[in-house]
C-alpha positions in Angstrom: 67.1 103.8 114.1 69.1 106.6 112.5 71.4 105.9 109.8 74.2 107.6 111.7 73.2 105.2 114.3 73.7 102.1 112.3 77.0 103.5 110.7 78.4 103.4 114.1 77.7 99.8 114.7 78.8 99.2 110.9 82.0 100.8 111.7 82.6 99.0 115.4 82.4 96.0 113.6 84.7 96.6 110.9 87.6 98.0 113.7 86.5 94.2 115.1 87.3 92.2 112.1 83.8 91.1 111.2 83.0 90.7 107.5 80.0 92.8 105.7 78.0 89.3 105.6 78.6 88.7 109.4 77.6 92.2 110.2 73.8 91.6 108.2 73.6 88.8 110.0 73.9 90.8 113.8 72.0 93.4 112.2 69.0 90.5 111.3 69.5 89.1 114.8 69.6 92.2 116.9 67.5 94.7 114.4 64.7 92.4 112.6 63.1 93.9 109.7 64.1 97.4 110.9 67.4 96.6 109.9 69.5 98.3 107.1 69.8 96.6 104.2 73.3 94.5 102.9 73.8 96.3 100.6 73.9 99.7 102.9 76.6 97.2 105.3 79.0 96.5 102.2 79.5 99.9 101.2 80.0 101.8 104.4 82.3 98.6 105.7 84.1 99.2 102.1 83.9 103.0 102.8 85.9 102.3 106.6 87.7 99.8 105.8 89.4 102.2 102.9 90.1 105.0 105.8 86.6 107.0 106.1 85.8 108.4 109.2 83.3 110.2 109.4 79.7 108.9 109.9 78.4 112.2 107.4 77.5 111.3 103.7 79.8 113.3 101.7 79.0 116.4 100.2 77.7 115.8 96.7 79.2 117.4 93.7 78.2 119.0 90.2 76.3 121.5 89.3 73.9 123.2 91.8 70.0 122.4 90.6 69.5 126.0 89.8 72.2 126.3 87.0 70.6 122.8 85.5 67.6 124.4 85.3 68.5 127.6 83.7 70.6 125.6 81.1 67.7 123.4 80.7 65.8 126.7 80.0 68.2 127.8 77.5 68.0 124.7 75.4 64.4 124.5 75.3 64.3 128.6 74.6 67.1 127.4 71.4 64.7 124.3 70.5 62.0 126.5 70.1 63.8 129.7 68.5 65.2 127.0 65.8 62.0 125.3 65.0 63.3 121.9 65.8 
């Protein structure tokens, strides 16, 4: 199953009341070892219980890969240059 998939049932059972534990446990029952893990359940039933709505991981922030790597350059071109 998708993830998006199982935030849906993760978040139809948090509109129904059901603790995190209670959802593992219909996710065990219905889903077997193809289930999500808890700890997947606690934090997107934290994450709707708090007001979240979409099923969408949130953008990630910081520094884009490509500026980390040209600082990284920089450092190692100083290291060098210093004779550290």
């Amino acid at each position: 199953m998708d993830k998006i998939e199982y935030r849906v049932v993760i978040k139809f059972f948090v509109k129904e009341g059901l603790m995190p534990n209670e959802i593992h446990s219909k996710f065990i029952e219905f889903y077997g070892d193809s289930s999500t893990s808890f700890s997947t359940i606690k934090k997107w039933a934290a994450e709707f219980k708090c007001g979240h709505t979409s099923l969408e991981d949130d953008p990630h922030e910081g520094r884009p890969k490509v500026q980390h790597q040209k600082s990284l350059n920089k450092c190692m071109t100083w290291y060098w240059m210093t004779g550290r």
